[in-house]
C-alpha positions in Angstrom: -65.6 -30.1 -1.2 -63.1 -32.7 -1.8 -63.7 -33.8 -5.6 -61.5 -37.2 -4.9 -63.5 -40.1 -5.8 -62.8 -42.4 -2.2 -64.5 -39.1 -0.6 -67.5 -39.0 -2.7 -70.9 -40.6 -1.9 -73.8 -40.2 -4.0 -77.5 -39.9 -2.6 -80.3 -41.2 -4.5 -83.7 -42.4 -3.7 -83.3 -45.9 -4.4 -80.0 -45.6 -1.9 -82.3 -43.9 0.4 -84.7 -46.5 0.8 -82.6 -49.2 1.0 -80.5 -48.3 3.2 -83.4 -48.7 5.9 -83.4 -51.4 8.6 -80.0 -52.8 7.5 -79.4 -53.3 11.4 -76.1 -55.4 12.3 -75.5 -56.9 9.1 -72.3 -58.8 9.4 -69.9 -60.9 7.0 -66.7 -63.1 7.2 -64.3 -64.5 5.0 -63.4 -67.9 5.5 -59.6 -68.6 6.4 -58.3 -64.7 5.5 -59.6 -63.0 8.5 -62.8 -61.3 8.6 -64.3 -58.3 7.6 -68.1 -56.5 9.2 -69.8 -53.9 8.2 -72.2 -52.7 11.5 -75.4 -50.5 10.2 -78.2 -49.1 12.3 -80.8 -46.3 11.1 -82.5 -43.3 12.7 -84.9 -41.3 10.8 -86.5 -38.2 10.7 -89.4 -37.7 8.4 -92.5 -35.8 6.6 -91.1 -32.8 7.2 -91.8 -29.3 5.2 -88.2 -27.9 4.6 -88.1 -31.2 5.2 -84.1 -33.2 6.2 -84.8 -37.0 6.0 -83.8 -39.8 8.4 -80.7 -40.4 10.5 -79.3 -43.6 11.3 -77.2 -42.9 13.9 -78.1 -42.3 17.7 -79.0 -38.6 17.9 -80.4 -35.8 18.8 -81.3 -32.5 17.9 -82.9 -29.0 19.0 -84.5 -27.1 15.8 -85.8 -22.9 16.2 -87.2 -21.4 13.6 -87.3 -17.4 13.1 -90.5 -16.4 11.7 -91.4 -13.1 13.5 -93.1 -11.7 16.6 -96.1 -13.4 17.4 -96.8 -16.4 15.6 -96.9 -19.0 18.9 -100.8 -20.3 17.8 -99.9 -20.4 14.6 -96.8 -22.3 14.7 -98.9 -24.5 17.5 -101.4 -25.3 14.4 -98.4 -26.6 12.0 -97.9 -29.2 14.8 -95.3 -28.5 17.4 -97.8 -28.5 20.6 -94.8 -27.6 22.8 -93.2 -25.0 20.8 -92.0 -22.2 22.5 -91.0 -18.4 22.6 -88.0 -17.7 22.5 -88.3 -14.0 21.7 -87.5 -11.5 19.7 -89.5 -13.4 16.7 -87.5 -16.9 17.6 -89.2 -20.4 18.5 -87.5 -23.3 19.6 -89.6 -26.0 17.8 -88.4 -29.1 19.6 -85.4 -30.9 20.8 -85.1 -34.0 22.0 -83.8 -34.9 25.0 -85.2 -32.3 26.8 -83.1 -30.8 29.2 -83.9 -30.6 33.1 -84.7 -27.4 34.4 -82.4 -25.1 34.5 -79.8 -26.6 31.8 -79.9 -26.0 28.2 -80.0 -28.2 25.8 -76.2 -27.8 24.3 -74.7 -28.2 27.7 -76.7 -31.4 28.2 -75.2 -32.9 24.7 -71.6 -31.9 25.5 -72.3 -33.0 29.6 -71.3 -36.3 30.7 -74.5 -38.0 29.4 -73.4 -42.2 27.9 -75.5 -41.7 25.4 -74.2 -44.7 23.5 -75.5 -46.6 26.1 -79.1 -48.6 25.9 -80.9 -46.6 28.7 -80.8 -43.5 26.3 -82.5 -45.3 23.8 -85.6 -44.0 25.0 -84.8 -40.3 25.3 -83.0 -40.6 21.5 -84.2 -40.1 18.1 -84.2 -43.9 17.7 -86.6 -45.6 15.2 -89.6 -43.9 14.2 -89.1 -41.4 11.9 -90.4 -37.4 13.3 -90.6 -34.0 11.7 -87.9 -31.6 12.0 -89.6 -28.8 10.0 -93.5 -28.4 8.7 -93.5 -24.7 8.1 -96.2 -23.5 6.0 -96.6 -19.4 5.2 -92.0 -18.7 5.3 -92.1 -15.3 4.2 -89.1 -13.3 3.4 -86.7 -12.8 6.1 -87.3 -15.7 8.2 -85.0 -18.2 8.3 -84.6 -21.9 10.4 -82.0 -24.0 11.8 -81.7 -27.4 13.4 -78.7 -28.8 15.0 -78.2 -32.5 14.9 -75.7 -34.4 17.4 -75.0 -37.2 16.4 -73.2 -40.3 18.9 -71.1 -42.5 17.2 -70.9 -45.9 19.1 -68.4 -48.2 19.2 -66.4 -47.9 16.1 -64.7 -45.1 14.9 -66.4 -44.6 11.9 -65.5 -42.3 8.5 -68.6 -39.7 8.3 -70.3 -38.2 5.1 -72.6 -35.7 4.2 -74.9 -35.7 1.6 -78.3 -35.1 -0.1 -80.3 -33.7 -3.1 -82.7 -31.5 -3.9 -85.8 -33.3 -4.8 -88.5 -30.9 -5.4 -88.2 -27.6 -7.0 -92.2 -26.4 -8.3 -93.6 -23.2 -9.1 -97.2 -23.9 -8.0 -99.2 -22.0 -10.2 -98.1 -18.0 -9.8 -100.5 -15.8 -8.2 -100.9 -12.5 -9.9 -97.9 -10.8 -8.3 -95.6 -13.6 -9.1 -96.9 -12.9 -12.8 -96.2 -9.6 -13.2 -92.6 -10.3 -11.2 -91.6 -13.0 -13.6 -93.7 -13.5 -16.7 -95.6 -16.6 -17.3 -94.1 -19.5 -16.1 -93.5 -22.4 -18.9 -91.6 -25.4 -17.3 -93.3 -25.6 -13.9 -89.6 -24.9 -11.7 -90.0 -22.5 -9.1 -87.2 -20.2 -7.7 -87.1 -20.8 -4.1 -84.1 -23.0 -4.5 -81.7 -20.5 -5.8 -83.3 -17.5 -3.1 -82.7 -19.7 0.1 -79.4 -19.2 1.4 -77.8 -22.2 3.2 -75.1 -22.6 5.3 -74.0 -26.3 7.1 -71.4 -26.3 9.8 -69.2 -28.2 12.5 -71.5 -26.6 15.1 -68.5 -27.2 18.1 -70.4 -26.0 21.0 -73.9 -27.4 19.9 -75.6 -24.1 20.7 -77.9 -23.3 17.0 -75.5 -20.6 16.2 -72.3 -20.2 13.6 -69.9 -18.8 15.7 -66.5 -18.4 12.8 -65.2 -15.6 15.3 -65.7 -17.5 18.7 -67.3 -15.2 20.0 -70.6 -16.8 20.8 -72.8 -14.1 20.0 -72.3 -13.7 16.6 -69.9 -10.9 16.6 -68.1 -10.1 13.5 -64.7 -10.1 12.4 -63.1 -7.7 10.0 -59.9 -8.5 8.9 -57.0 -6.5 7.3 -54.2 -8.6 5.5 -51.7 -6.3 5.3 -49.0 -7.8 3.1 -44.7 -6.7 1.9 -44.5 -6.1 -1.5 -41.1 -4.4 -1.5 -38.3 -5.5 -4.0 -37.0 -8.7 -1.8 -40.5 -10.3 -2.0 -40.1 -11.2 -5.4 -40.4 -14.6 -6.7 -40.9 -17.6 -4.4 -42.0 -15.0 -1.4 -44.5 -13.5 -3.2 -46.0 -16.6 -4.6 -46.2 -18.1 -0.7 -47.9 -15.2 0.0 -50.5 -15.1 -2.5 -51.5 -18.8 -1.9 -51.5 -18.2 1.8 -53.2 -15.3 2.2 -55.9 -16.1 -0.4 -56.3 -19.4 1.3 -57.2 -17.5 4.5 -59.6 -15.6 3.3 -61.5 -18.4 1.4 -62.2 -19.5 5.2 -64.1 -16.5 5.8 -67.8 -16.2 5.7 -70.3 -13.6 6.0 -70.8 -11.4 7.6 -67.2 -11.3 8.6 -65.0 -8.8 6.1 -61.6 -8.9 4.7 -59.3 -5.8 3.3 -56.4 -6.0 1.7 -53.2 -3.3 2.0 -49.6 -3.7 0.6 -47.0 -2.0 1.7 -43.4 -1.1 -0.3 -42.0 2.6 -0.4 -45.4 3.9 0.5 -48.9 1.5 1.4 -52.2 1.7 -0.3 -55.6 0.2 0.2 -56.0 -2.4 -2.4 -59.5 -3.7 -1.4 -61.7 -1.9 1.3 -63.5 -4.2 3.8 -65.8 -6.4 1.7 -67.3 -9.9 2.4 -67.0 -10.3 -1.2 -64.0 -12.3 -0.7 -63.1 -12.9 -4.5 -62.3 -9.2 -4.7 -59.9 -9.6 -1.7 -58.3 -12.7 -3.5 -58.2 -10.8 -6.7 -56.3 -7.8 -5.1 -53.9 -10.1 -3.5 -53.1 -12.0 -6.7 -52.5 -9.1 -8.6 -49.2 -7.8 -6.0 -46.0 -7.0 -7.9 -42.7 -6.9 -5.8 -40.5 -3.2 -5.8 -39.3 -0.4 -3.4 -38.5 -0.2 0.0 -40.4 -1.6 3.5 -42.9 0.9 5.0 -44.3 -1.4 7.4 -45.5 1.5 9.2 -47.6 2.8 6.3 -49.0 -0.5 6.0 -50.0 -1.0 9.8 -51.7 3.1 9.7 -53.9 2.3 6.4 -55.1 -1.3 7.2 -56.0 0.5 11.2 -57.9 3.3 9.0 -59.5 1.0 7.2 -60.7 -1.1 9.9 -61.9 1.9 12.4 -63.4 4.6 9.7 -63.6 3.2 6.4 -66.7 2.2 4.6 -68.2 -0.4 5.6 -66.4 -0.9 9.1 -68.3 -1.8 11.7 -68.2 -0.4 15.4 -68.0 -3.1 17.8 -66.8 -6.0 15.0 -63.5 -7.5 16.4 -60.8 -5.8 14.4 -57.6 -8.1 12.9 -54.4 -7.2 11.3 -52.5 -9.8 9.8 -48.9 -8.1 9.2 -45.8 -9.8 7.0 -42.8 -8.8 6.2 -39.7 -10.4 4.7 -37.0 -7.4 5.8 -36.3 -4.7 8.1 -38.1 -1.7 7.5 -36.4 1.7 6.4 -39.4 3.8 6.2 -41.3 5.4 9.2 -41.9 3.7 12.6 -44.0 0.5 12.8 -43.6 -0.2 16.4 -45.3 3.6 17.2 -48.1 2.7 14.6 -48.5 -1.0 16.1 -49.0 0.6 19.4 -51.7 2.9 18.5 -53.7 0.4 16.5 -53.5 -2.1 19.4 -54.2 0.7 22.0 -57.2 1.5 19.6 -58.6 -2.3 19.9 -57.1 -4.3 16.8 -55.1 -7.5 17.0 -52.2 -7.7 15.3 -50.6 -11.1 14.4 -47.0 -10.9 12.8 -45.3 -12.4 10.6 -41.6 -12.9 9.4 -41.1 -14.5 6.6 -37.2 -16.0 5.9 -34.0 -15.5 7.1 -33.2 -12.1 6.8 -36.5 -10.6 8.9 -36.2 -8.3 11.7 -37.3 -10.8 14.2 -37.5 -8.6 17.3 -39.9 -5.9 14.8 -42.2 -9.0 14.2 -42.3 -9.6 18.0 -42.7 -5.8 19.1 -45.8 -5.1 16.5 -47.9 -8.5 17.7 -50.5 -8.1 20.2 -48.7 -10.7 22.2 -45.5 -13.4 22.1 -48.0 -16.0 20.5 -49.5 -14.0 18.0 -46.3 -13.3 16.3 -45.0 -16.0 13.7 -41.8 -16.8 11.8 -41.7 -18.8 8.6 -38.1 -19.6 7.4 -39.1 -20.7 4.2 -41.9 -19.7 1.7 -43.6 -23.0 2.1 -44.2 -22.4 6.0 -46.8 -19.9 5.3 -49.7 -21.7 4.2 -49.1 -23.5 7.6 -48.8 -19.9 9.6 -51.7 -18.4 8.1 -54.0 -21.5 8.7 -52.8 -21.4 12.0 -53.9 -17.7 12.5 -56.8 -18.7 11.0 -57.7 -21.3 13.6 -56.7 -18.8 16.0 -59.5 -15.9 14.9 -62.0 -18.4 13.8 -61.9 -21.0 17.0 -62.8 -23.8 15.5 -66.2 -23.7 14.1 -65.6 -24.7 10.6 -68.1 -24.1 7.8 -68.6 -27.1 5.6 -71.1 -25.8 2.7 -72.9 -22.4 2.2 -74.6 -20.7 -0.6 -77.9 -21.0 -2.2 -79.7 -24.4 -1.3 -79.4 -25.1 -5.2 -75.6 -24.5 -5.2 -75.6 -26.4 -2.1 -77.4 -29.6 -2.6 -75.4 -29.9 -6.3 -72.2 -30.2 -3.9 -74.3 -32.6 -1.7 -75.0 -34.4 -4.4 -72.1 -36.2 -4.7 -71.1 -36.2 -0.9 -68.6 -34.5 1.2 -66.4 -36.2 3.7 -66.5 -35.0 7.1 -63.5 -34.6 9.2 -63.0 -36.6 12.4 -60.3 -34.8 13.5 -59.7 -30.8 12.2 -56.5 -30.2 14.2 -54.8 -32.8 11.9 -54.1 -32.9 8.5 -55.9 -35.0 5.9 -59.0 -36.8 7.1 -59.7 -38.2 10.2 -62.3 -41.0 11.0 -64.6 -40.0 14.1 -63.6 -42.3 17.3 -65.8 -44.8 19.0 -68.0 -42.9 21.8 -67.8 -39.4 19.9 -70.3 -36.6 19.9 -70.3 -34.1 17.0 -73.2 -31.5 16.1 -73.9 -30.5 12.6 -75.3 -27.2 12.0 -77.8 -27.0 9.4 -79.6 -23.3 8.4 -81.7 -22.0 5.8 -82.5 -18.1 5.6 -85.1 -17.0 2.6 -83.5 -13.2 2.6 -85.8 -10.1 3.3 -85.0 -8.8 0.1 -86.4 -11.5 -2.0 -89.5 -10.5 -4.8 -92.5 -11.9 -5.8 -91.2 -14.5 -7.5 -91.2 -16.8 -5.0 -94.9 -16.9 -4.0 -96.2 -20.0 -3.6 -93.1 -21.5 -4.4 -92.1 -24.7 -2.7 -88.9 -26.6 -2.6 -87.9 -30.3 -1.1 -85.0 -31.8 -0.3 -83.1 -35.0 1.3 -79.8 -34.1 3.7 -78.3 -37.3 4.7 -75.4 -38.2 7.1 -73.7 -41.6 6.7 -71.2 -43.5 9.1 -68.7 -46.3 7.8 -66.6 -48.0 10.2 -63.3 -47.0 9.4 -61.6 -49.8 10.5 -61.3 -52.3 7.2 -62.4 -49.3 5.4 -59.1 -47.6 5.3 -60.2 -46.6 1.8 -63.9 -46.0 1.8 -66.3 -45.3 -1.3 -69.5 -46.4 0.0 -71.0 -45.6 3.4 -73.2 -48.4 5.3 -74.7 -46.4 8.2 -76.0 -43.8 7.3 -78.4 -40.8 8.8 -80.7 -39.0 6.7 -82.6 -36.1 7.8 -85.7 -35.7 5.5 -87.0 -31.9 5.1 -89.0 -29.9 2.7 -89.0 -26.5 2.7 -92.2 -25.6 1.9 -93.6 -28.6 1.0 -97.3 -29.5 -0.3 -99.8 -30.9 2.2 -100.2 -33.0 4.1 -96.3 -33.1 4.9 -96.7 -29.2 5.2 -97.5 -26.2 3.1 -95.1 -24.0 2.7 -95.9 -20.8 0.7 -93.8 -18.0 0.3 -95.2 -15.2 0.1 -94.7 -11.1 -0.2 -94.6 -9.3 3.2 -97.2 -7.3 1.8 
């Protein structure tokens, strides 16, 4: 998250509140032009994992995974027309609903005017509604909602934000006891078991999709990296900052290696999605020897078809540089054979004395092979591979909802525009769905029975034209949920899937 203070917005519950019903306020300046400020305000409400109101036209489609059979009892927490989805998946509600036949994603992305008035009717478009009253989450179930929001008009800058309001223990039953010992300032641990992940959700379909595959496929990665004597100094530096900024975009379940290559090639980190291990290898190359691309190219394809925690079926990438020719073994043979085998290789020449037609031969195609005259191009050429892989569905904020909402707190500036640097307003007439998941892992103790935790998540639109340097946002969208939360906005208790 940016830390600079014009991209920071803070959420509390006085700005909450009074932000509501500030419709159309507008101001002038006598003589020196004018300046207006245009606010309107959707809400969502009294929800349990409960996301708060939003002020913009929307709407949204929200499932929740909570195991086989569980249709009358979801019914009960009241969503009258939830439905099966199968395999232990319900879609709660979405509004508009689809015609027969079309889903709701492809509606939302059609060629719907939904910033026109007749849609008012169909939209989330006054009165606030529940997004999620889930009482009885146990471990492993996990819910998402995915809000599209229509920004009319003006192009606006767009901000995230939120906090976490709500964080109680709820008494312990007698297996929470014995998990934890006697609880003595009344805060529960739900918040830091909940994994949450937010994204740019570029299809609108309910799923994170960082491989563009659509179905969740994973990617596995090698970064297979020249460490002979010539990459010393300023190449080896570029490198590092690259190559560690590409795999900072990663994010489970997708893995990284890392291999180097010199007079001979070694594996430096073994598939992982702990990423900081990745980085850590990478940071620690020293320059020396010869170039043994081809050593490089046969570990990382080792690595990515039989090492530990491969994956059959996980789309397999190779990320190849060098800064020379090589003089040691045949990287063109091992290329073939790792392509032939499945793997894409993306290569990369770094300077002016690369073998450029090597760099060519080893890629899986013209365009996946790259040249970077100087140092400083690479941070450009690896996010451009990384767009590549990734397609496009950017993640915005993940880890635990405590981690989470503590970045929330102080707001994070969407992007209007992710194909150009720095940060773009949204244009008038835009659609853009927000992803928005919670998963309480199957692995989590007793600790969290009876647990409950609440939470605001807001999304705020400023016009961006007079706002060139924006610090607070006018029109805002908050999307109020609790996850569990006490009755009557829903009971949610946690419990052991005893």
């Amino acid at each position: 998250m940016s830390k600079d203070t014009n991209d920071k917005i803070g959420l509390s519950r006085r700005k909450v509140l009074a932000g509501l019903g500030a419709v159309g306020v507008a101001s002038a300046g006598a003589g020196l032009g004018t300046t207006a400020y245009f606010n309107d305000t959707e809400s969502f409400d009294g929800n349990t994992l409960t996301a708060g109101e939003l002020d913009l036209k929307l709407d949204y489609k929200s499932t929740y995974l909570g195991g086989p059979g569980r249709l009358d009892d979801i019914e009960a927490m009241g969503y009258p027309d939830v439905e099966d989805l199968g395999d232990g998946r319900y879609l709660l509600d979405q509004t508009p609903a689809p015609g027969e036949g079309q889903s709701w994603e492809d509606y939302v992305t059609g060629e719907i005017d939904f910033c026109s008035p007749a849609m008012d009717e169909f939209l989330v478009n006054g009165d606030g509604i529940p997004v999620f009253t889930l009482d009885d989450v146990k471990p492993g179930d996990s819910g998402e909602v995915t809000i599209s929001l229509h920004i009319c008009d003006n192009p606006a800058y767009v901000y995230l934000a939120g906090e976490l309001t709500e964080n109680l223990e709820n008494g312990q039953s007698e297996p929470e006891l014995d998990a934890e010992g006697e609880d003595t300032d009344g805060v529960g641990e739900l918040a830091d078991a909940i994994e949450v992940c937010v994204w740019y959700d570029e299809d609108c379909d309910n799923v994170y999709e960082p491989t563009g595959t659509g179905e969740r496929q994973e990617l596995e990665v090698a970064l297979v990296s020249d460490t002979s004597g010539s990459m010393s100094g300023a190449n080896l530096s570029a490198l590092q900052a690259a190559a560690t900024s590409f795999v900072g975009n990663l994010s489970s379940p997708d893995e990284a290696a890392a291999i180097s290559f010199a007079s001979g090639a070694s594996l430096d980190q073994k598939l992982t999605t702990t990423y900081q291990d990745v980085i850590n290898a990478i940071n620690n190359y020293t320059a020396s020897g010869s170039t043994n691309v081809a050593g490089g190219i046969n570990v990382a394809q080792t690595e990515l078809t039989s090492g530990t925690n491969a994956t059959p079926g996980a789309s397999k990438v190779m990320i190849v540089l060098t800064d020379g020719f090589e003089n040691v073994g045949d990287a063109r043979t091992a290329a073939t054979a790792a392509k032939n085998a499945g793997t894409r290789i993306f290569g990369i020449g770094l300077g002016n004395n690369v073998d450029a037609s090597l760099v060519q031969d080893i890629s899986s195609s013209p365009g996946d092979a790259f040249l970077a005259p100087d140092p400083a191009d690479l941070d450009t050429v690896y996010a451009e591979i990384a767009q590549i892989v990734l397609a496009g569905e950017q993640k915005i904020l993940s880890g635990t909802m405590s981690e989470v909402f503590a970045e929330l707190a102080d707001g994070e500036a969407l992007d209007g525009n992710r194909q150009e640097e720095g940060r773009q307003p949204y244009p008038g007439a835009t659609t853009q769905c927000i992803g928005f998941e919670w998963t309480l892992p199957a692995d989590v103790g007793n600790e969290i029975q009876t647990d409950s935790v609440s939470f605001d998540l807001a999304v705020y639109a400023e016009q961006s034209r007079h706002n060139d340097d924006p610090q607070v946002a006018f029109n805002r969208t908050d999307v109020n949920s609790t996850s569990p939360g006490p009755a009557p906005n829903g009971t949610g208790n946690v419990s052991n899937p005893n």
